[in-house]
C-alpha positions in Angstrom: 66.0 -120.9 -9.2 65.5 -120.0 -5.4 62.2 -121.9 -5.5 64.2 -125.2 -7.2 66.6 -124.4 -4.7 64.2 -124.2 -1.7 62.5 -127.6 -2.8 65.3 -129.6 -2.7 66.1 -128.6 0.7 62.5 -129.7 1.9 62.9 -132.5 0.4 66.3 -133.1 2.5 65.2 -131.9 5.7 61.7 -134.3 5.2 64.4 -137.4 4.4 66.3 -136.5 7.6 62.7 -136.0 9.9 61.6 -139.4 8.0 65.0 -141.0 9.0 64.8 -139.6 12.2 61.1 -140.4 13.2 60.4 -143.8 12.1 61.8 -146.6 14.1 63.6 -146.1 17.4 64.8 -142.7 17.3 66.7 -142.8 20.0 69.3 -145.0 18.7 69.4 -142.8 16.1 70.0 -139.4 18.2 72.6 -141.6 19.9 74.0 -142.7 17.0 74.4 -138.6 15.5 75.8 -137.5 18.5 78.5 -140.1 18.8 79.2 -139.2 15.4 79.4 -135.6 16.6 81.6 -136.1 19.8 84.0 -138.8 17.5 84.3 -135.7 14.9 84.9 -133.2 18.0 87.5 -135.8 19.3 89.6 -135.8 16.3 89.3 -132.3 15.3 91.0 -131.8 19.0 93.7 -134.3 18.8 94.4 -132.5 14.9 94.7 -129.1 16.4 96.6 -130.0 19.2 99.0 -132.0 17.3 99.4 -128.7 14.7 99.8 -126.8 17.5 102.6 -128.8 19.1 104.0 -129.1 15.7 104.3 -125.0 15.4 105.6 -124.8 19.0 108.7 -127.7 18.4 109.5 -125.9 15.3 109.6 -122.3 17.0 111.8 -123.9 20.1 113.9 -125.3 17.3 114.4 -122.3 15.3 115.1 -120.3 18.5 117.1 -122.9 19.7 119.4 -122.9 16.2 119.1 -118.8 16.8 120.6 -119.0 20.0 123.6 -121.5 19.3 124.7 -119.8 16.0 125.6 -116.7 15.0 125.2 -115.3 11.3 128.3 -113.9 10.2 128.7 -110.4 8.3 126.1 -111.6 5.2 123.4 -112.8 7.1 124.6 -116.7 6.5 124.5 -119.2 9.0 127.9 -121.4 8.8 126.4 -124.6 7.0 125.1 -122.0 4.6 128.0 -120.0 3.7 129.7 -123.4 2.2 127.2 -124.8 -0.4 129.9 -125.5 -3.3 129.1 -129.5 -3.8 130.8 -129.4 -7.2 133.4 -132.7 -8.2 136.2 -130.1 -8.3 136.3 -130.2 -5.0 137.4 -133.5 -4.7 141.1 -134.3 -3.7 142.6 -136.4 -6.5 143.8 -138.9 -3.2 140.1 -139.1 -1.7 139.2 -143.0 -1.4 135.7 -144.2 -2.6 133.3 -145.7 -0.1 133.0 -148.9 -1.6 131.4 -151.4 0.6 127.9 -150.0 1.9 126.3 -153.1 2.6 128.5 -154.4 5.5 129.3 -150.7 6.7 125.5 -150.8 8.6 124.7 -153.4 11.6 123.8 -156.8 10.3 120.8 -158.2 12.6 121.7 -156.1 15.2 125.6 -156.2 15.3 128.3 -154.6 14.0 130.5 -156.7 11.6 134.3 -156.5 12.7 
């Protein structure tokens, strides 16, 4: 098993050292370290965006910490109110009807 295992990684590292060696191998060289440094590159610009993604999100939740205050069960307000049932619905309560014209057409609001 180790030996089969061994082998094939000869066999790898000789198709790499072929690859490498025959031919101008400098272009090749160049070639695997561009691909390195492009691979670096966008690993950075990943982590920095998580990063900046973790650091808005705690600003935010501090932020909403800081405005609001939970009340005696440990709700903030738009959490204490989550009843969306259609009893709640005054009998008198007009439906919004016309949902096409109520958004900007090309830019400007229809009077």
């Amino acid at each position: 098993m180790i030996d089969s295992i061994l082998h094939i990684l000869d066999k790898i590292w000789d198709g790499i050292y072929a690859w490498l060696t025959d031919g101008k191998p400098i272009r090749k060289i160049r070639g695997l370290a561009g691909f390195f440094m492009m691979i670096a590159f966008w690993r950075y610009f990943y982590v920095s965006h998580k990063r900046a993604k973790l650091r808005t999100k705690e600003h935010e939740e501090k932020m909403i910490e800081d405005t609001y205050e939970k009340n005696e069960d440990g709700l903030y307000p738009w959490e204490v109110d989550t009843d969306i049932s259609p009893k709640r619905i005054s009998k008198d309560a007009e439906a919004f009807r016309d949902k096409e014209n109520a958004r900007p057409s090309r830019g400007r609001w229809k009077t």
